[in-house]
N, C-alpha and C positions, 0 to 999 in steps of 0.2 A: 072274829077273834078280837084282836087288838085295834084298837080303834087311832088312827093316827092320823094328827090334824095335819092339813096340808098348808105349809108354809110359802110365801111369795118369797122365789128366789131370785138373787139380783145376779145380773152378769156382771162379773166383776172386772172385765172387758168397759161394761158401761160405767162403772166408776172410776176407773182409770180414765177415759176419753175426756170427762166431765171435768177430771183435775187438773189436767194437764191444758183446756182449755183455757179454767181460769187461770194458772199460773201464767200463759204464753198472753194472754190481755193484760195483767199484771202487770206483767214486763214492758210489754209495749206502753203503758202508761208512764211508769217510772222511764222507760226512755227520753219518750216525748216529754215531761219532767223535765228531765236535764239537760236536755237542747234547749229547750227553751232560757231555764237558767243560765247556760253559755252564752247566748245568744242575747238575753238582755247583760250580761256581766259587759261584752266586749262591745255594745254598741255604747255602754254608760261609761266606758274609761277612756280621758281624755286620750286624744292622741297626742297632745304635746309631750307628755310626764315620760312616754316610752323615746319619743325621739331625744328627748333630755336625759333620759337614762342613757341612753345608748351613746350620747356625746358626753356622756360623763367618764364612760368605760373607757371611750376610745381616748380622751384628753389623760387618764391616769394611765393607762398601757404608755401614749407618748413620752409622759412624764418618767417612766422605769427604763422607757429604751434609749432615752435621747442622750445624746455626746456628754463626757464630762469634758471635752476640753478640744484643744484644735491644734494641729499641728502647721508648723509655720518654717519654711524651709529658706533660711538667709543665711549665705554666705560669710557674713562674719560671725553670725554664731557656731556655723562649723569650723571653720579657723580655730574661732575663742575656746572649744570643746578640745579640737585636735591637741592642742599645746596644752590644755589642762590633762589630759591624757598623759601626754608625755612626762608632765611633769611629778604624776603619780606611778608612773610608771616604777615596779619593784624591779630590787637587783636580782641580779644570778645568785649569789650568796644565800638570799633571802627564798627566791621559790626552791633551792637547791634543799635547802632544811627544812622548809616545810611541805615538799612536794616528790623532791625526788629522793633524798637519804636513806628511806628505809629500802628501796633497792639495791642503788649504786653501793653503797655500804659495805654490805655482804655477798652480793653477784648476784642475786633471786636469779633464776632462770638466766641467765647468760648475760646477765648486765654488766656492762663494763666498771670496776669496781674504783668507787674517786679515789685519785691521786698513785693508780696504778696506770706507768708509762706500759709494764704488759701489756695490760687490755685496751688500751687507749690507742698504743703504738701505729696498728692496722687502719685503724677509724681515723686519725690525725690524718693522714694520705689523702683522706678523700676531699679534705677540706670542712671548711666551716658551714658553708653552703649547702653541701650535702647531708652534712650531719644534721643541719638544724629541718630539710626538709622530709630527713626521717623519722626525724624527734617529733613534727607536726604529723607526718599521717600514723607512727607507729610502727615496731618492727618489732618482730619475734614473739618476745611474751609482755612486751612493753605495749600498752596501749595507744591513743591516739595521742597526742600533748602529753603524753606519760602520766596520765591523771589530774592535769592542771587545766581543765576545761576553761577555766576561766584568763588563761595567759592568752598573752596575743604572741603574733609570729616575731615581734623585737626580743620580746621578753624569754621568749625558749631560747633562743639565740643565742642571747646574754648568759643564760644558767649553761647553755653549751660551751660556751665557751670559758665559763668558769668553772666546768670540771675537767676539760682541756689544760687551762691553766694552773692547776691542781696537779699535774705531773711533771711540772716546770721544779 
């Protein structure tokens, strides 16, 4: 009948094994390649230029961290400071209007209200001492220093005593 040539057929098993060989020698070449180039790069770079780097980094790191100044603790400059203190120190008058009025004024939450002997009457009893060491930690709806973070314990004292003397 029909006449049909007979063709040589490939395993295509056997073309896959064939390619995958060359590729995997490929590789191993371009490996062996780039070792090699590593390998001459880092015997050809001076070793000093890296130790030089590296005390360059560490000498600019020093330079960011290091002191801008020094502290020196003598006795007559704490003296000199203490009494320049003192002599900035503000009146009662002055933290009382910048610090405490918009309470005391009106009574905010239970404040004793300036230049009312009512409210004042009870708190006079206990003394000035007691009053100023609850003026410092704060009582009620009053905070610490009554919001004068930055007063010292003379200076609440002082404004205690001049809303004290305010009911006179």
């Amino acid at each position: 009948m029909y006449n049909i040539p007979e063709f040589n057929l490939i395993n295509k098993e056997d073309v896959m094994s064939q390619g995958s060989k060359v590729s995997s020698k490929f590789m191993i070449v371009i490996w062996v390649i780039a070792m090699l180039f590593i390998g001459l790069k880092a015997l050809n770079a001076p070793s000093n230029e890296s130790a030089h780097e590296d005390t360059m980094i560490d000498s600019a790191a020093l330079e960011r961290i290091k002191p801008i100044g020094e502290v020196r603790i003598d006795n007559s400059v704490s003296v000199a400071s203490s009494i320049s203190l003192e002599q900035s120190e503000r009146s009662g008058k002055e933290i009382y209007t910048a610090k405490c009025q918009s309470c005391h004024t009106s009574g905010v939450m239970g404040a004793p209200k300036y230049a009312s002997l009512e409210d004042w009457a009870p708190r006079i009893d206990l003394g000035i001492d007691n009053l100023t060491k609850s003026a410092i930690a704060g009582k009620g709806g009053m905070p610490a220093r009554g919001t004068c973070i930055d007063c010292s314990d003379n200076e609440i004292k002082l404004t205690v005593q001049y809303m004290i003397d305010s009911t006179k």
